[in-house]
Kinemage of the C-alpha trace (Angstrom):
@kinemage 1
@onewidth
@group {chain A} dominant
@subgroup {mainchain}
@vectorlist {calphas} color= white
{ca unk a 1} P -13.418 21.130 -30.605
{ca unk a 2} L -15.149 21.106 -26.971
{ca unk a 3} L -16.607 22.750 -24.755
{ca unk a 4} L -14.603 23.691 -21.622
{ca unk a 5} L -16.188 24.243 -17.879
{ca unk a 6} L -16.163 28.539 -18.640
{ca unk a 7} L -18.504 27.192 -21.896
{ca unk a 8} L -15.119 27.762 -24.402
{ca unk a 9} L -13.981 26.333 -27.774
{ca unk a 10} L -10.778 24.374 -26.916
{ca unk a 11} L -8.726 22.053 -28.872
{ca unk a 12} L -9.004 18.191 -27.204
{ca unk a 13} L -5.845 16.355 -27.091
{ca unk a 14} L -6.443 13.641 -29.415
{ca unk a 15} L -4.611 11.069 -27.217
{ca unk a 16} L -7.376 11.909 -25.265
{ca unk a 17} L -10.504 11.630 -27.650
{ca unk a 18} L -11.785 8.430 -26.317
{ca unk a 19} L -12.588 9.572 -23.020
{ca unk a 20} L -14.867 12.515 -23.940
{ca unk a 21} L -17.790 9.905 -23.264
{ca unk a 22} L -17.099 10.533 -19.640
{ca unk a 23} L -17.553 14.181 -19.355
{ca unk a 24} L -20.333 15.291 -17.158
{ca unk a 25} L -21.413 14.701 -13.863
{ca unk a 26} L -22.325 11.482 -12.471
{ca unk a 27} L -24.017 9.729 -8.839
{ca unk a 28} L -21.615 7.063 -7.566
{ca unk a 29} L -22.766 4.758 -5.096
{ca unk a 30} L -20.301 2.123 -3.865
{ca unk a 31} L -21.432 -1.621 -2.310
{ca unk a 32} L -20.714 -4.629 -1.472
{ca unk a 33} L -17.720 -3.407 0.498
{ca unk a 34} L -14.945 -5.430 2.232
{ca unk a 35} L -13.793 -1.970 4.130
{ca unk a 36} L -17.202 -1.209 5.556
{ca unk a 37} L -18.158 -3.037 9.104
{ca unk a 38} L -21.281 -3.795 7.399
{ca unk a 39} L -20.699 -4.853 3.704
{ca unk a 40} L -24.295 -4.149 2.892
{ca unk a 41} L -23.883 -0.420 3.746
{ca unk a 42} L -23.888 1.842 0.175
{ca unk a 43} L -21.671 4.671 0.014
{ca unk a 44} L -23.190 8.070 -1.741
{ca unk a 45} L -21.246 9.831 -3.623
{ca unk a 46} L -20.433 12.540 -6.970
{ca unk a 47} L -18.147 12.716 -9.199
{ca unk a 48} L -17.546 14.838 -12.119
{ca unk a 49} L -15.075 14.702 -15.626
{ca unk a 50} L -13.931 17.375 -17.090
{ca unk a 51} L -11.151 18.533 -19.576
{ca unk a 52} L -8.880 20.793 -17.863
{ca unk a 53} L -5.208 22.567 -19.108
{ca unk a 54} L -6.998 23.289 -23.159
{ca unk a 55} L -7.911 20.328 -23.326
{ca unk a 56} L -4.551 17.936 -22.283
{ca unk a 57} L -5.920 16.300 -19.695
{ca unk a 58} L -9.306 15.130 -18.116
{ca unk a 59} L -9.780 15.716 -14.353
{ca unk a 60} L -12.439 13.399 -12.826
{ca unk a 61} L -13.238 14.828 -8.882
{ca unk a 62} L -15.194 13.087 -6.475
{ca unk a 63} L -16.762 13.958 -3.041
{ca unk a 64} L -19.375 13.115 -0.695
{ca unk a 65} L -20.454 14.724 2.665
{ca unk a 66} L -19.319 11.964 5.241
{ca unk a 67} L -19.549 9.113 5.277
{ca unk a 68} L -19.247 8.903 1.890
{ca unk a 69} L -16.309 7.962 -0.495
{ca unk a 70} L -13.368 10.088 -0.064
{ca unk a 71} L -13.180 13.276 -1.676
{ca unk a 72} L -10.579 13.016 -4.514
{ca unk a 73} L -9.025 13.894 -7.565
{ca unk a 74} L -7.609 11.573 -10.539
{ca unk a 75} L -5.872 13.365 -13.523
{ca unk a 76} L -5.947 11.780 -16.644
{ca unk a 77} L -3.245 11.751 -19.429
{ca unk a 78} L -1.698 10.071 -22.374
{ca unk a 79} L 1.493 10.051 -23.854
{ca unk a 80} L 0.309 10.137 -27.344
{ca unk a 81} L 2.825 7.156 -28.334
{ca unk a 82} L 0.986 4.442 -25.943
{ca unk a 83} L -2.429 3.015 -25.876
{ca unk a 84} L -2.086 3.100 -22.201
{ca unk a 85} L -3.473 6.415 -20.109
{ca unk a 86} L -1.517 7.378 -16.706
{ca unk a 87} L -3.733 8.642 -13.871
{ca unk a 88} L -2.334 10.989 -10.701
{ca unk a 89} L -4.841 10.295 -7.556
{ca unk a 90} L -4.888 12.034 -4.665
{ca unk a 91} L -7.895 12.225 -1.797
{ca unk a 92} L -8.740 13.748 1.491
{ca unk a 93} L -7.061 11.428 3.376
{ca unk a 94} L -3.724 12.335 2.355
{ca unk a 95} L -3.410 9.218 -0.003
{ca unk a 96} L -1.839 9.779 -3.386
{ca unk a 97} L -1.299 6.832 -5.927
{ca unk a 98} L -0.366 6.112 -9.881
{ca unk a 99} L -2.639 4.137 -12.081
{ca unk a 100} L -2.178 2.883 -15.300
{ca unk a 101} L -5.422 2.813 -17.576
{ca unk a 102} L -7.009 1.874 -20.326
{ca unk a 103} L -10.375 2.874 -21.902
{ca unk a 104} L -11.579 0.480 -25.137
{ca unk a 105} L -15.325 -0.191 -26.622
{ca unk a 106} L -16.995 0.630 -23.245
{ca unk a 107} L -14.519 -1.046 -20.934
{ca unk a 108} L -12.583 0.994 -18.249
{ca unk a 109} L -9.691 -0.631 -16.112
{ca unk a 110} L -6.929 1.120 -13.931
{ca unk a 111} L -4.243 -0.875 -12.273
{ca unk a 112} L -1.381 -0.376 -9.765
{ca unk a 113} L 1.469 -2.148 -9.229
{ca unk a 114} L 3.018 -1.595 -5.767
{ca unk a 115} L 4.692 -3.297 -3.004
{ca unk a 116} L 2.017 -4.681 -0.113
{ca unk a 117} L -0.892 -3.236 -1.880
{ca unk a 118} L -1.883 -3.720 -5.488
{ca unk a 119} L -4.950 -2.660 -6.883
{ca unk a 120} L -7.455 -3.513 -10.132
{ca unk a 121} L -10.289 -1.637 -11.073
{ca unk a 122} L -12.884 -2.556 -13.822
{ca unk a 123} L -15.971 -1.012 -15.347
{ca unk a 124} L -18.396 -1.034 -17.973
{ca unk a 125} L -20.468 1.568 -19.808
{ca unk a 126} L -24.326 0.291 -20.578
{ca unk a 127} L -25.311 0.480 -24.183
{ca unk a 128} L -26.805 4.129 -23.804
{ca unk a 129} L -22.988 5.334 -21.766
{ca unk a 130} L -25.173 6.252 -19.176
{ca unk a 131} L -24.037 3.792 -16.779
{ca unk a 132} L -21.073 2.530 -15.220
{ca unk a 133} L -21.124 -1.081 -13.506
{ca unk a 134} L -17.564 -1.407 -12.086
{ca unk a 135} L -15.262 -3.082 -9.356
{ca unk a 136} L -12.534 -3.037 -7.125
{ca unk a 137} L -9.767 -5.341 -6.354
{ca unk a 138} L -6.831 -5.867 -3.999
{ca unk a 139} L -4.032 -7.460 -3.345
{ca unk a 140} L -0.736 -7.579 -1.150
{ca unk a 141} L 1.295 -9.979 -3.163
{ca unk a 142} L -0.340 -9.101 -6.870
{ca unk a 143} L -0.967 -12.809 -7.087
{ca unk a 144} L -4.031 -13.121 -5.033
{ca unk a 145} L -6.629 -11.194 -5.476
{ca unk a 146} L -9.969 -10.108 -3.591
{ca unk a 147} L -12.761 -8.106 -4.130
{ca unk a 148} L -12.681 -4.839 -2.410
{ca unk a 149} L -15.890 -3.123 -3.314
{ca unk a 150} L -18.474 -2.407 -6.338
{ca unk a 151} L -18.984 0.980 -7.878
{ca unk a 152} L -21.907 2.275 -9.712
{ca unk a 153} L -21.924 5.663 -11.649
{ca unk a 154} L -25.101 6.922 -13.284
{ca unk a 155} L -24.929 9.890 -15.466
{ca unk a 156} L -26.872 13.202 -14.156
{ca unk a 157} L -25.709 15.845 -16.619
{ca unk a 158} L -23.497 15.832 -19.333
């Protein structure tokens, strides 16, 4: 049992267990940018996990004032028969995407697979899963890969 966001008992889907180290609210600063005309800008940002539905799936939101990262939201779910999560994006811009994931022993990665623009993510919790050190990566061929930008998330409740 958890606690929802209205402070109620629910049920957790146990596909889902794993990821209850990410609810909460968290600063996310992005760096090291390739998107930015001036790579050592940092982009401000929140973003916040919670379980949404009873408990089926986790929603992680992010926003910023501009010019921050895109506001967003990524819903997370598992069919219970896979190790593999599936995450729904979609963001201010209009943009919405499908990731594959998976979440093992403090390591986070999403992936997409899609024509002209494939993307990699990959983070890491510190020992006290207060902090994420993470990456992006691109590619348009899947083959060749560069780095897109850094992300840093640093728990502030939760």
């Amino acid at each position: 049992m958890i606690k929802d966001s209205a402070h109620k008992n629910i049920m957790l889907n146990a596909a889902l267990q794993s990821l209850e180290v990410l609810v909460g609210d968290w600063v996310m600063v992005l760096s090291n940018t390739s998107f930015l005309s001036d790579p050592t800008d940092k982009l401000k940002g929140y973003a916040s996990f919670e379980f949404i539905e009873n408990g089926g799936f986790l929603i992680m939101r992010q926003g910023s004032t501009f010019p921050g990262p895109a506001a967003a939201s990524w819903l997370i779910g598992r069919d219970d028969a896979i190790e593999d999560y599936t995450v729904l994006y979609f963001d201010s811009r209009g943009i919405s995407r499908k990731y594959e994931m998976s979440f093992c022993h403090g390591k986070w990665k999403m992936w997409r697979s899609s024509p002209r623009f494939w993307q990699r993510f990959e983070g890491e919790f510190n020992k006290n899963a207060n902090k994420i050190t993470a990456f992006w990566e691109k590619s348009v061929d899947g083959k060749n890969w560069a780095h897109d930008f850094d992300v840093e998330f640093t728990r502030i409740h939760g």
